[in-house]
C-alpha positions in Angstrom: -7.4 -12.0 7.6 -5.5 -9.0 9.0 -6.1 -5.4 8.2 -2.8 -3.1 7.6 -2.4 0.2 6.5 0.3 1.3 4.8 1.5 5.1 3.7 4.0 5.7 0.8 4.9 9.4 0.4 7.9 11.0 -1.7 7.6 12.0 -4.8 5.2 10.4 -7.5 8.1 8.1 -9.1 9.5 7.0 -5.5 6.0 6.2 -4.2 5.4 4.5 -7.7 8.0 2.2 -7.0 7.2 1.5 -3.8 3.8 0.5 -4.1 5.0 -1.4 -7.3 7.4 -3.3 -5.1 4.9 -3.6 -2.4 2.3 -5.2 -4.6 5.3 -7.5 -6.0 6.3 -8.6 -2.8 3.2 -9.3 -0.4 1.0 -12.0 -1.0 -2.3 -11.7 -2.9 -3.8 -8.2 -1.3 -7.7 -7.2 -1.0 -7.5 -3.4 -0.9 -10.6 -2.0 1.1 -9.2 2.0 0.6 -7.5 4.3 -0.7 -6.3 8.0 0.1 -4.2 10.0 -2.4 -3.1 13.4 -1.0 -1.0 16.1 -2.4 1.9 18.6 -1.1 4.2 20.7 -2.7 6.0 18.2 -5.1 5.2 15.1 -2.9 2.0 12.7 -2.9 1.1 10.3 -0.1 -1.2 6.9 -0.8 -2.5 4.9 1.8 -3.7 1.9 1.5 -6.0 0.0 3.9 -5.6 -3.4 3.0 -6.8 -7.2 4.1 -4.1 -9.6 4.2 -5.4 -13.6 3.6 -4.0 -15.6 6.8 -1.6 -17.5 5.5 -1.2 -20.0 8.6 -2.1 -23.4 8.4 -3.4 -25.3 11.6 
């Protein structure tokens, strides 16, 4: 398993889509955390995640 991070940040539609596309995209996620901040007109989320290890030996 590898840990990742990542940070989506625009406004709440954009980083709806993103993390919507992320999700989509990326293998089957475990999601240890998550941070929601606030700015203006902007959010940020970031998510601390745990990928599976998808290598076979």
């Amino acid at each position: 398993m590898a840990i990742r991070a990542f940070v989506l940040r625009g406004l709440a539609k954009e980083v709806e889509e993103s993390l919507n596309k992320l999700l989509a995209a990326s293998p089957p996620l475990q999601i240890l955390h998550v941070v929601q901040s606030e700015s203006s007109d902007h959010i940020t989320i970031t998510l601390v995640v745990d990928e599976p290890d998808l290598r076979r030996d």
